[in-house]
C-alpha positions as CSV (number, residue, x, y, z in Angstrom):
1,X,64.9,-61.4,-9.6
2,X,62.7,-61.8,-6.6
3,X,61.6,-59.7,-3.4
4,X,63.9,-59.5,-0.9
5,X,63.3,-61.8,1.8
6,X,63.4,-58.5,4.5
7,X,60.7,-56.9,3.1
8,X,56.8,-57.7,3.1
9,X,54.2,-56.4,1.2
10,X,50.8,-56.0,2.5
11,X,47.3,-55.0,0.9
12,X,45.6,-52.0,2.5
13,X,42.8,-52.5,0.2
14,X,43.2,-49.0,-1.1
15,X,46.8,-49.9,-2.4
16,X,50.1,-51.5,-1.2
17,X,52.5,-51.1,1.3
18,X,56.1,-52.5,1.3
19,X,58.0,-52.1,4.9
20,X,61.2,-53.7,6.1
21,X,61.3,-56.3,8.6
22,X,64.6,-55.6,9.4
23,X,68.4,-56.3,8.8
24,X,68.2,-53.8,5.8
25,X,69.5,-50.1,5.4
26,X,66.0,-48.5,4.3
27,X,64.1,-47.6,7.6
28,X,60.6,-46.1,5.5
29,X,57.5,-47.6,3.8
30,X,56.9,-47.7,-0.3
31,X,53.4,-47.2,-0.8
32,X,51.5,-48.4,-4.5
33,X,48.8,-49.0,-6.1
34,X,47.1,-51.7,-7.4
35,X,49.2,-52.1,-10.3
36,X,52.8,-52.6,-7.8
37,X,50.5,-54.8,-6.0
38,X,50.6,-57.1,-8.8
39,X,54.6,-56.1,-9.3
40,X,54.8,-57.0,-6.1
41,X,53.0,-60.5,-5.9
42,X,54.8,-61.6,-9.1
43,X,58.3,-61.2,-7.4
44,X,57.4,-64.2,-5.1
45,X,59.2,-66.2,-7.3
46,X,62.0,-65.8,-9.8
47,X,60.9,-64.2,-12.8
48,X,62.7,-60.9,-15.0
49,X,60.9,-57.3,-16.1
50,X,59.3,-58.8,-19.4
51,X,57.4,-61.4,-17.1
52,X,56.2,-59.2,-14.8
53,X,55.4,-56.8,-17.7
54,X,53.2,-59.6,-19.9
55,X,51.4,-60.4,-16.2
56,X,50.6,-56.8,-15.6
57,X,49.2,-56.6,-18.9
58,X,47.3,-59.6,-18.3
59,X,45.5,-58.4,-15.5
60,X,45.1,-54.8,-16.7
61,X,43.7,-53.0,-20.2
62,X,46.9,-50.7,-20.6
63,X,48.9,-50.2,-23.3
64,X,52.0,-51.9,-23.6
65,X,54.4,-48.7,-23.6
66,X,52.7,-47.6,-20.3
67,X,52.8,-50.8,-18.7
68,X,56.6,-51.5,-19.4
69,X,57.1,-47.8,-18.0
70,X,55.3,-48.7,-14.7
71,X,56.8,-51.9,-14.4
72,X,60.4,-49.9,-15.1
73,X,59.6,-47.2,-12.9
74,X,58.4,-49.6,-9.5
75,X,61.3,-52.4,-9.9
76,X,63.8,-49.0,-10.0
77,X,61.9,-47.6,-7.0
78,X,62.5,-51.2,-5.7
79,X,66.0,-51.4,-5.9
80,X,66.8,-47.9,-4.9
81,X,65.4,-49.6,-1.6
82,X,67.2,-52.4,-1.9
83,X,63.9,-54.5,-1.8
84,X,65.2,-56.8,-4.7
85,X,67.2,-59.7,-4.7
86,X,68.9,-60.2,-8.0
């Protein structure tokens, strides 16, 4: 999977934004932290969940059980949007 090419994600430097750039169906802005930053910048290329969980866990002291939840929880927040190309 991979970010949809109609969305772009921005740093705000207190989180991350997510908007639409147009020719999709969601007409808001998904707002994240640090941590779907990261989800985020991983989706610029094709990778699956259990990548982008070992990369969050990488980057960040969590434990695992939290990070796969976080990971589940924003790639599900992701598609409900239709941000993810799949």
């Amino acid at each position: 999977m991979r970010l949809n090419a109609n969305f772009l994600a921005h740093d705000t430097g207190n989180g991350w934004v997510l908007v639409p750039t147009g020719g999709t169906a969601f007409s808001g802005v998904v707002r994240g932290n640090k941590t779907f930053g990261e989800i985020l910048k991983a989706l610029s290329s094709e990778v699956d969940e259990a990548e982008i969980a070992c990369r969050i866990r990488e980057r960040f002291d969590a434990p695992e059980d939290v990070v796969e939840l976080d990971v589940a929880r924003a790639l599900a927040e992701l598609r409900r949007v239709g941000a993810l190309d799949e």
